[in-house]
Residue frames as a rotation matrix with the C-alpha (Angstrom) as fourth column:
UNK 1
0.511 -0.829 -0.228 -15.00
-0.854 -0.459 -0.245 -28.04
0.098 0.320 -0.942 0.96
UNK 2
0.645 -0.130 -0.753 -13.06
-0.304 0.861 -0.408 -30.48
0.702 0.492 0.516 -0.02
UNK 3
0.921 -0.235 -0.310 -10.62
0.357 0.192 0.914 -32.14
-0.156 -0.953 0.261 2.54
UNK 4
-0.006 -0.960 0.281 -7.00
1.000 0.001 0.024 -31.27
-0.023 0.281 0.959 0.61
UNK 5
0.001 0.240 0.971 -8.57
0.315 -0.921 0.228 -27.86
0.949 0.306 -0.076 0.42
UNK 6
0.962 0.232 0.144 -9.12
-0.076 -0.277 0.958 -27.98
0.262 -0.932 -0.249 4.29
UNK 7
0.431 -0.902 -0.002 -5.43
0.883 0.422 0.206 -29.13
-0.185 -0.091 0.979 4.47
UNK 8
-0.333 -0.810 0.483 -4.21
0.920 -0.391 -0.022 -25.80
0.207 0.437 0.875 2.67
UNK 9
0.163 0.109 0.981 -6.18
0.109 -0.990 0.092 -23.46
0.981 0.092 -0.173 4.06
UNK 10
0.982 -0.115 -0.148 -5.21
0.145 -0.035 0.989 -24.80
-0.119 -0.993 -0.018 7.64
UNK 11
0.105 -0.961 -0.257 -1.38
0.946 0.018 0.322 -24.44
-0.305 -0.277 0.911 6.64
UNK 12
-0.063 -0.227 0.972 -2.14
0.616 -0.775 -0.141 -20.69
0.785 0.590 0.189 5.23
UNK 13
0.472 0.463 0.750 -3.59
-0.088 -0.822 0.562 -20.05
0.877 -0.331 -0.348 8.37
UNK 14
0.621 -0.639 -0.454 -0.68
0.783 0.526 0.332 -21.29
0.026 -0.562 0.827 10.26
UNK 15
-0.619 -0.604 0.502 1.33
0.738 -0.665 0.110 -18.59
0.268 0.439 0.858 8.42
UNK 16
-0.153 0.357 0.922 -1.43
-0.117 -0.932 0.342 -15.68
0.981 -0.056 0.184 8.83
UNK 17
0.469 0.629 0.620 -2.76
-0.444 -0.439 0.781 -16.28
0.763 -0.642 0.074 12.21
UNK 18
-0.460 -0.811 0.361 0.01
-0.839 0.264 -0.476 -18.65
0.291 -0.522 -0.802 13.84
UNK 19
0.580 0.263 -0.771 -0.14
0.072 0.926 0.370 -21.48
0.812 -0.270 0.518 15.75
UNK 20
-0.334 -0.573 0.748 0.51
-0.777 -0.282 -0.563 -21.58
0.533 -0.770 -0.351 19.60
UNK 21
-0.223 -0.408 -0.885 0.33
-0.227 0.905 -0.360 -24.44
0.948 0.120 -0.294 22.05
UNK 22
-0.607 0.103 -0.788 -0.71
0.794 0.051 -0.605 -23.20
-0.022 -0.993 -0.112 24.86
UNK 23
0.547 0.837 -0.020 -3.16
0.819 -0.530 0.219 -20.73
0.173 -0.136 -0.976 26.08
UNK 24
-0.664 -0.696 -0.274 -2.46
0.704 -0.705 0.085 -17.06
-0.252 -0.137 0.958 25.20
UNK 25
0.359 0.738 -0.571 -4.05
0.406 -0.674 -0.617 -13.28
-0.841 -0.010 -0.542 25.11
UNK 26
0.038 0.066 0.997 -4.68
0.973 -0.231 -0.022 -12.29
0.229 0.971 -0.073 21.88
UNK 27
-0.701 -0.232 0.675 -3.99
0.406 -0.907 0.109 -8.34
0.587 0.351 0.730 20.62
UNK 28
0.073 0.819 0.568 -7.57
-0.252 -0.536 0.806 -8.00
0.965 -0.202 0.167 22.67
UNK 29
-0.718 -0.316 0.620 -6.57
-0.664 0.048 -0.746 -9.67
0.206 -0.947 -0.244 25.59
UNK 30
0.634 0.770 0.073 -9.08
-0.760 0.602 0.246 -12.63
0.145 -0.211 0.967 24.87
UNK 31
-0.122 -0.462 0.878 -7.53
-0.546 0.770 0.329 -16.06
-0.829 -0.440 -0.346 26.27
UNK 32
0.631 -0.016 -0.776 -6.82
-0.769 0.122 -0.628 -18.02
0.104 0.992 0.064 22.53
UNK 33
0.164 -0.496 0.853 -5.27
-0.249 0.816 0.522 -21.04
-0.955 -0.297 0.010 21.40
UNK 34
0.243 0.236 0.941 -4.05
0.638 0.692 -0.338 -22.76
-0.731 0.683 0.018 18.25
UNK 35
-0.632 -0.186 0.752 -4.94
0.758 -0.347 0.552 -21.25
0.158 0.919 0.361 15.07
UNK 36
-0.940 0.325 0.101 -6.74
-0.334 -0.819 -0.466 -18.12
-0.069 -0.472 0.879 16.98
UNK 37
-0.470 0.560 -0.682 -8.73
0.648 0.744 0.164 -20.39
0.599 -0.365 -0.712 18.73
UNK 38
-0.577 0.190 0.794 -10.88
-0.543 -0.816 -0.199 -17.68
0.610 -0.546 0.574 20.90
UNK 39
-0.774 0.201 -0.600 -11.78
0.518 0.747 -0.418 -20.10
0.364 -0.634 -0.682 23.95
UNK 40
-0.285 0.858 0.428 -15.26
-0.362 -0.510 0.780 -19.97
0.887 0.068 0.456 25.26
UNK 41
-0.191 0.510 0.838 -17.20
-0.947 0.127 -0.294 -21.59
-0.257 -0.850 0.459 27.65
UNK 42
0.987 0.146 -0.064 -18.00
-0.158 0.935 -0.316 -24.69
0.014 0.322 0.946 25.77
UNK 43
0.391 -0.833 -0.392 -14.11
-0.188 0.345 -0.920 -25.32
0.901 0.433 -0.022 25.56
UNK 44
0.757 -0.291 -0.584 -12.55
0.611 0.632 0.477 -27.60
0.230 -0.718 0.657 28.30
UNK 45
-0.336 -0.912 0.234 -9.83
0.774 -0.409 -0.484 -24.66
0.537 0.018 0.843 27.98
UNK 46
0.457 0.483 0.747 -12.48
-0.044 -0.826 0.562 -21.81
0.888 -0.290 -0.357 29.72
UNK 47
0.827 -0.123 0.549 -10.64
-0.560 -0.264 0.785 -20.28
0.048 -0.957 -0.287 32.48
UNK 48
0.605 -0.786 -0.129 -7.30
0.789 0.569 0.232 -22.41
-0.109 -0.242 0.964 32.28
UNK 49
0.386 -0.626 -0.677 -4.38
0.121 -0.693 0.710 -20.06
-0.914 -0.357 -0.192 33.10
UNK 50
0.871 -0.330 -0.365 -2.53
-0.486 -0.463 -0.741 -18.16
0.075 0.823 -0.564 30.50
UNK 51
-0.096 -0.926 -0.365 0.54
-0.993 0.114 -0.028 -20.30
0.068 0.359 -0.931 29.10
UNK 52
-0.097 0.043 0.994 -0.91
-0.329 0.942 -0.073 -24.00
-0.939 -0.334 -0.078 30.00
UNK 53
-0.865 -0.448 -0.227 0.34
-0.335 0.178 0.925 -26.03
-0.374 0.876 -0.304 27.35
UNK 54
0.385 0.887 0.255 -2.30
-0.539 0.440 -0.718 -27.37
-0.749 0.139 0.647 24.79
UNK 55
-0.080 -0.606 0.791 -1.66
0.451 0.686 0.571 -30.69
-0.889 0.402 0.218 22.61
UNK 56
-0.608 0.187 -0.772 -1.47
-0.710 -0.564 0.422 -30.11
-0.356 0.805 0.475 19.04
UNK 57
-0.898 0.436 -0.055 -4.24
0.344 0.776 0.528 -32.83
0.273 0.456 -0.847 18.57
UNK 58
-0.078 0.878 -0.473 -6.33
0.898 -0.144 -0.416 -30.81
-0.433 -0.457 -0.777 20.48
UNK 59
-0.423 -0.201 -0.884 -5.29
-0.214 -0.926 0.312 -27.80
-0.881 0.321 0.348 18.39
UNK 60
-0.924 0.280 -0.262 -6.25
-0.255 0.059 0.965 -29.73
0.286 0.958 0.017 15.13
UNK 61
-0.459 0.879 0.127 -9.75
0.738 0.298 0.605 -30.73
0.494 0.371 -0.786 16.21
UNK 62
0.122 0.413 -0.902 -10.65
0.398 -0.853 -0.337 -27.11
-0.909 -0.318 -0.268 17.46
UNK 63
-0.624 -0.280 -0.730 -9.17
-0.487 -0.591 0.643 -25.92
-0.611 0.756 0.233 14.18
UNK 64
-0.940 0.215 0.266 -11.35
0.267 0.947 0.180 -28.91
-0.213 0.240 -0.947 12.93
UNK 65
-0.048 0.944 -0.328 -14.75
0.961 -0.046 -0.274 -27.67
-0.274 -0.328 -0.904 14.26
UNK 66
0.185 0.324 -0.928 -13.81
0.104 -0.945 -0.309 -23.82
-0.977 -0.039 -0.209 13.57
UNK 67
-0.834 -0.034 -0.551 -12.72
-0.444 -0.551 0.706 -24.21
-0.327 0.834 0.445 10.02
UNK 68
-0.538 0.835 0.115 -16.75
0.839 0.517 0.168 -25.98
0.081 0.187 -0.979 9.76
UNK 69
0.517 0.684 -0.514 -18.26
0.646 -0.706 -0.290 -22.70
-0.562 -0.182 -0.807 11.03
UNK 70
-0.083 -0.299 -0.951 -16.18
-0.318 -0.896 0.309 -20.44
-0.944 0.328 -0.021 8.75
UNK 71
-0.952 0.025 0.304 -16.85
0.303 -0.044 0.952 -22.11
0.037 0.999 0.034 5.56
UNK 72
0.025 1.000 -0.011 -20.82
0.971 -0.022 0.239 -21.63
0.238 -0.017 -0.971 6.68
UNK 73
0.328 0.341 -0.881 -20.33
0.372 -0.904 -0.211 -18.32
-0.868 -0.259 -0.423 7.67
UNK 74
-0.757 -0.447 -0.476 -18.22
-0.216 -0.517 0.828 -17.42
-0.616 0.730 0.295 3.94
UNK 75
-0.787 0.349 0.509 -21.01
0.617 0.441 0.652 -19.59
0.004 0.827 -0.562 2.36
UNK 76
0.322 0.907 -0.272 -23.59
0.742 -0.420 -0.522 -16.82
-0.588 -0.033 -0.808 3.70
UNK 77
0.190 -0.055 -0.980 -21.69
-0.118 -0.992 0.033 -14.38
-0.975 0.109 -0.195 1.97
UNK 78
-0.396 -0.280 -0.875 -21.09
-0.918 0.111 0.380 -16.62
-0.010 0.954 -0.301 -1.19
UNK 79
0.334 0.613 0.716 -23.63
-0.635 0.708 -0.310 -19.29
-0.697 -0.351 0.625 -1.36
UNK 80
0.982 0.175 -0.069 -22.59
-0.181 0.773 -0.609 -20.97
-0.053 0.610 0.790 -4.22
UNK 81
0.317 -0.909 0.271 -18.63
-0.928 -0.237 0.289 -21.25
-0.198 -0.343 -0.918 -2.58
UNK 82
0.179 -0.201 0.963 -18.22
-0.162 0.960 0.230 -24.92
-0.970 -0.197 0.139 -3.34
UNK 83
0.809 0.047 0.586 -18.61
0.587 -0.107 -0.802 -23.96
0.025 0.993 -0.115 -7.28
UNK 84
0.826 -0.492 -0.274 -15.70
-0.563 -0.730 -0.387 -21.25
-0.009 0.474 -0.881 -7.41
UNK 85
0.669 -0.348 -0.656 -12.61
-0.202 0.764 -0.612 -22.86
0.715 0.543 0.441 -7.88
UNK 86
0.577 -0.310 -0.756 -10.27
0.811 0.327 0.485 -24.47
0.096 -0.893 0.440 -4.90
UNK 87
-0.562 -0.653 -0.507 -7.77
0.817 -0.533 -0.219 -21.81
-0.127 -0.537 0.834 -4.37
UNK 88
-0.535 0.272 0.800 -10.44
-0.287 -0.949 0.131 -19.27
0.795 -0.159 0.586 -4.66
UNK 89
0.444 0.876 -0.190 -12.54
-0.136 0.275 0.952 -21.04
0.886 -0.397 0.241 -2.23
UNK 90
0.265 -0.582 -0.768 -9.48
0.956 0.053 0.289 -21.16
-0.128 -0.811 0.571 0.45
UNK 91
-0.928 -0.140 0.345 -8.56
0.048 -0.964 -0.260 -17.05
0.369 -0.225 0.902 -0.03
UNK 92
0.070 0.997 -0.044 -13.01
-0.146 0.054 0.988 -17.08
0.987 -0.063 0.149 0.43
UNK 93
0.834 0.510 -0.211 -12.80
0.267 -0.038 0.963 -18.69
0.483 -0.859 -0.168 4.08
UNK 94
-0.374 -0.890 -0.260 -9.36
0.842 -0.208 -0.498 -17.55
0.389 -0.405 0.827 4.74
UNK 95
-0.736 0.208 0.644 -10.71
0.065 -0.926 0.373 -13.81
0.674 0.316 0.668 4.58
UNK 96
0.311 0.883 -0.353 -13.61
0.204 0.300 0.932 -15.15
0.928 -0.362 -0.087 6.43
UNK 97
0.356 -0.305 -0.883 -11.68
0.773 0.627 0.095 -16.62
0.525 -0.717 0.459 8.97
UNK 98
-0.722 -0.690 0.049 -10.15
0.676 -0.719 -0.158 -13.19
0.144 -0.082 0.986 9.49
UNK 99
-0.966 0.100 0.238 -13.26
-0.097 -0.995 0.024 -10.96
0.240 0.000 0.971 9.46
UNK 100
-0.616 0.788 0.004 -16.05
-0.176 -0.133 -0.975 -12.40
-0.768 -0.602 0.221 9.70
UNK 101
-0.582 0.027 0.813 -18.86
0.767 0.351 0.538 -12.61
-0.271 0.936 -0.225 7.63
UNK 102
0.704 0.341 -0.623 -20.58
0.517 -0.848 0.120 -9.69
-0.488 -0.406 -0.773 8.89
UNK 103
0.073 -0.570 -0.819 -17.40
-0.437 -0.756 0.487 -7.63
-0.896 0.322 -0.304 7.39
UNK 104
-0.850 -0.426 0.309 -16.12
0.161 0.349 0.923 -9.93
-0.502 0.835 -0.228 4.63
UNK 105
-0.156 0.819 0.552 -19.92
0.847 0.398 -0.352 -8.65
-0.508 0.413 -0.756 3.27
UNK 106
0.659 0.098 -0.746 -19.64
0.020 -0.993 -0.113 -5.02
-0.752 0.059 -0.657 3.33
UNK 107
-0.741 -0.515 -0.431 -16.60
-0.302 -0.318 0.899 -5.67
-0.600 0.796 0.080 0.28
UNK 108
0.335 0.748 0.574 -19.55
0.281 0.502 -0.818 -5.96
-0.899 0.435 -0.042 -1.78
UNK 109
0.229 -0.576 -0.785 -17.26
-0.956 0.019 -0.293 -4.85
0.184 0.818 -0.546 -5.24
UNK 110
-0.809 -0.586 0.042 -14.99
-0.587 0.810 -0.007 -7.68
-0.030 -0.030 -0.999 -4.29
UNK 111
-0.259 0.655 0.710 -18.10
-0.058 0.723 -0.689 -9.83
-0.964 -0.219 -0.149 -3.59
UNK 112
0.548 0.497 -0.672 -19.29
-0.496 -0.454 -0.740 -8.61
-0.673 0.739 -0.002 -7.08
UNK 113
0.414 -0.535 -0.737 -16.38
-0.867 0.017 -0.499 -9.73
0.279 0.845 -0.456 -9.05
UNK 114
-0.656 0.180 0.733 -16.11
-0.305 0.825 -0.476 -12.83
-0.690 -0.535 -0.487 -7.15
UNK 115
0.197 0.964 0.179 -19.53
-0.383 0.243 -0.891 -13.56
-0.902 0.107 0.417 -8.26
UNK 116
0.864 0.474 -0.172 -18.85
-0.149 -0.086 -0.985 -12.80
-0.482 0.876 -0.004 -11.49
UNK 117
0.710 -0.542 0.450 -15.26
0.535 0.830 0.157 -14.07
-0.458 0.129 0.879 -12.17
UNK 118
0.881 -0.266 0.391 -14.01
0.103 -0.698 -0.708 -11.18
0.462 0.664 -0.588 -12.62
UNK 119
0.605 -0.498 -0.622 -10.30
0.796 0.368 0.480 -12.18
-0.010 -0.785 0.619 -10.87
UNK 120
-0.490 -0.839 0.238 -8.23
0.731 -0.544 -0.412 -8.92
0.475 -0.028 0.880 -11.58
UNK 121
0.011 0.640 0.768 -11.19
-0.079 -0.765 0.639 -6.75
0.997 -0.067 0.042 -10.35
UNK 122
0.790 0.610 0.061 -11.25
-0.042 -0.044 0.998 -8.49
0.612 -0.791 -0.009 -7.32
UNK 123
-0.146 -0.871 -0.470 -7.48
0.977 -0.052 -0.207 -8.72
0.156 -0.489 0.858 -6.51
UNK 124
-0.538 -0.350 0.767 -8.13
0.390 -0.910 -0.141 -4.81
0.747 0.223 0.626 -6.78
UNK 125
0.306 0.599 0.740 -11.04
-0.475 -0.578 0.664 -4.36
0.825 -0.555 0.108 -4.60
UNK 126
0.792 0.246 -0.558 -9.43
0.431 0.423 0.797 -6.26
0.432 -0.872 0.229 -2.10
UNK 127
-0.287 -0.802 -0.523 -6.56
0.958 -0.251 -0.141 -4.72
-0.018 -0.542 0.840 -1.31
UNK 128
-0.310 0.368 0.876 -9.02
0.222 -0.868 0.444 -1.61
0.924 0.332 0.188 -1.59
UNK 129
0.804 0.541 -0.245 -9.71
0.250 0.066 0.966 -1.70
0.539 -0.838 -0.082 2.27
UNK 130
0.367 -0.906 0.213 -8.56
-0.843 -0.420 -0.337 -1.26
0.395 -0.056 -0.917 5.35
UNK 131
0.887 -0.239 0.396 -8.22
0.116 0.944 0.309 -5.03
-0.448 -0.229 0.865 5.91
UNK 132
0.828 -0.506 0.243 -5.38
0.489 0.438 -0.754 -4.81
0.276 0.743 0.610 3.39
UNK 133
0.100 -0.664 0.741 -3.46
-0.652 -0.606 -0.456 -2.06
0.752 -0.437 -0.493 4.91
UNK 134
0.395 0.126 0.910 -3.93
-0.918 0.087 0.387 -3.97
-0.030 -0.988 0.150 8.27
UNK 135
0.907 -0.105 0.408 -3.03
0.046 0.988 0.150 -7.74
-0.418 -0.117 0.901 7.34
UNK 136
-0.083 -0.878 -0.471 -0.14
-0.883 -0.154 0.443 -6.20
-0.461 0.453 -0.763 4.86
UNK 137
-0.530 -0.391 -0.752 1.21
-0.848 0.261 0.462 -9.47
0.015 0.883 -0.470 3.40
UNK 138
-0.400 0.707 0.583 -1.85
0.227 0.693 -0.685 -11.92
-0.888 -0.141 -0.438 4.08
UNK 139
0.396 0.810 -0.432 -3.74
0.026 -0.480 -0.877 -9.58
-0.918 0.336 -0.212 2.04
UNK 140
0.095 -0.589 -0.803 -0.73
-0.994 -0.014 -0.108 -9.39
0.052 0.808 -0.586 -0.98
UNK 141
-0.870 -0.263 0.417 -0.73
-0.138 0.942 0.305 -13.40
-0.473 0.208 -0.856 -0.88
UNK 142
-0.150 0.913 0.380 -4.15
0.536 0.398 -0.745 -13.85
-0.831 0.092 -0.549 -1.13
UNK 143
0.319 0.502 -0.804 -4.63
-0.390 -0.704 -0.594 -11.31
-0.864 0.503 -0.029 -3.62
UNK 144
-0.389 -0.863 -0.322 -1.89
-0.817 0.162 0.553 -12.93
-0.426 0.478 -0.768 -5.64
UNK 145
-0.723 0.472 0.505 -3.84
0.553 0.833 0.014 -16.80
-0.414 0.289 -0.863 -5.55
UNK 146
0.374 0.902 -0.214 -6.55
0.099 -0.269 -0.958 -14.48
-0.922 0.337 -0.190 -7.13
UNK 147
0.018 -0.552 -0.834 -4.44
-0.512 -0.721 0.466 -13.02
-0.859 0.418 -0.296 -9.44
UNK 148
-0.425 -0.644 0.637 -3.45
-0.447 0.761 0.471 -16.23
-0.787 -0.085 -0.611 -10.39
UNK 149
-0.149 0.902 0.406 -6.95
0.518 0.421 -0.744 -17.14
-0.842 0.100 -0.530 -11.72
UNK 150
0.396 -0.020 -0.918 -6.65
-0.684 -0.674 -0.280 -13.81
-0.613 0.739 -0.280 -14.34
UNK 151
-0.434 -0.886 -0.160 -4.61
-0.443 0.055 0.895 -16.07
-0.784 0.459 -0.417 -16.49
């Protein structure tokens, strides 16, 4: 993925998933950072208290390294993701970035019409879920940059 493409899908996900500064519990009560940064063990953050600030240089190269494993995890569910075109390929790991690829597989319509360029089908089958009910207006942007593509 191109870098200007990494650029815009790191300010969409600014807007869908925020951006915090400091260590905080996520909706699950997991200890998070950043751009829902879920802090592990490998992260110098494991076990720092809830609210210690974090820089935003260290926020962009976690967001660095995690938006590397979510294009590989969208490319398992669309291998040939570097071919669709750039704003479909940022709604692709956005969605990701949000479910998984484990879920983002099971829309296998939407995968379908993906595939197959079919861009009003798939603005429909996504917002056919309950991801769409649940994200609300993530899910009515993104559908929209799809939309977009119908033209």
């Amino acid at each position: 993925m191109k870098n200007n493409l990494i650029n815009k899908l790191q300010e969409q996900l600014k807007i869908d998933e925020g951006v915090k500064y400091e260590v905080y519990e996520d909706h699950l009560g997991y200890a998070t950072f950043g751009i829902g940064h879920l802090i592990t063990t490998a992260d110098e953050e494991y076990q720092w208290p809830i609210g210690t600030k974090v820089t935003p240089e260290r926020v962009n190269e976690v967001f660095q390294t995690d938006v590397q494993k979510y294009i590989a995890e969208a490319q398992k569910v669309f291998p040939d993701l570097i071919n669709k075109p750039d704003n479909i390929q940022v709604v692709l790991v956005n969605m990701c970035f949000n479910l998984g690829a484990p879920r983002l597989g099971k829309f296998r319509k939407f995968i379908s019409a993906i595939d197959n360029e079919q861009w009003i089908e798939a603005a429909v089958e996504m917002m056919d879920s309950n991801w769409a009910n649940q994200v609300g207006p993530r899910a009515e942007r993104l559908r929209q940059i799809v939309l977009n593509h119908a033209d």
